[in-house]
C-alpha positions, 0 to 999 in steps of 0.5 A, spaced: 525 487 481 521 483 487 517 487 491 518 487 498 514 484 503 510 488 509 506 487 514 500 489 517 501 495 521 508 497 519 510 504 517 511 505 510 512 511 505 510 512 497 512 517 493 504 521 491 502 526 486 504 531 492 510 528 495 512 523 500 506 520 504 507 515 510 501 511 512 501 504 516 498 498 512 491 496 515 491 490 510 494 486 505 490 483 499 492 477 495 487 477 490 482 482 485 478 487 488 474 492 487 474 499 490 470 504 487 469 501 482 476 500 480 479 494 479 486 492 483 490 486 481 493 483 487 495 476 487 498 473 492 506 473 489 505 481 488 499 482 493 496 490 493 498 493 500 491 498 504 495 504 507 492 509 511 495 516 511 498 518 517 496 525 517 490 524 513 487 518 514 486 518 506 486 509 504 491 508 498 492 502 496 499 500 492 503 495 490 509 493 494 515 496 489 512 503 490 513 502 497 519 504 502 519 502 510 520 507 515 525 504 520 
């Protein structure tokens, strides 16, 4: 199933351990790194997208097939 692409700055939803979240993507990455000392794989056909929530202003990172965007 591809994943589909979003850019910088587009709204999206992602279903959460607590429900719906909506957040805006503030980057993209297209290769490993590192957060907290977990170790996201991203490359540049399935990049990681870094979201921010809209209400709590929390930073989650997801792969684009967990990802909806809201028109």
């Amino acid at each position: 199933m591809p994943s589909q692409t979003f850019q910088i700055g587009d709204i999206v939803s992602w279903n959460s351990e607590a429900g719906y979240v909506s957040g805006r993507i503030r980057a993209i990455h297209t290769e490993p790194f590192l957060v907290n000392g977990y170790q996201h794989h991203a490359t540049s056909e399935h990049p990681q997208y870094e979201i921010e929530s809209l209400k709590t202003s929390h930073i989650a990172f997801h792969k684009g097939t967990a990802l909806t965007l809201v028109e």
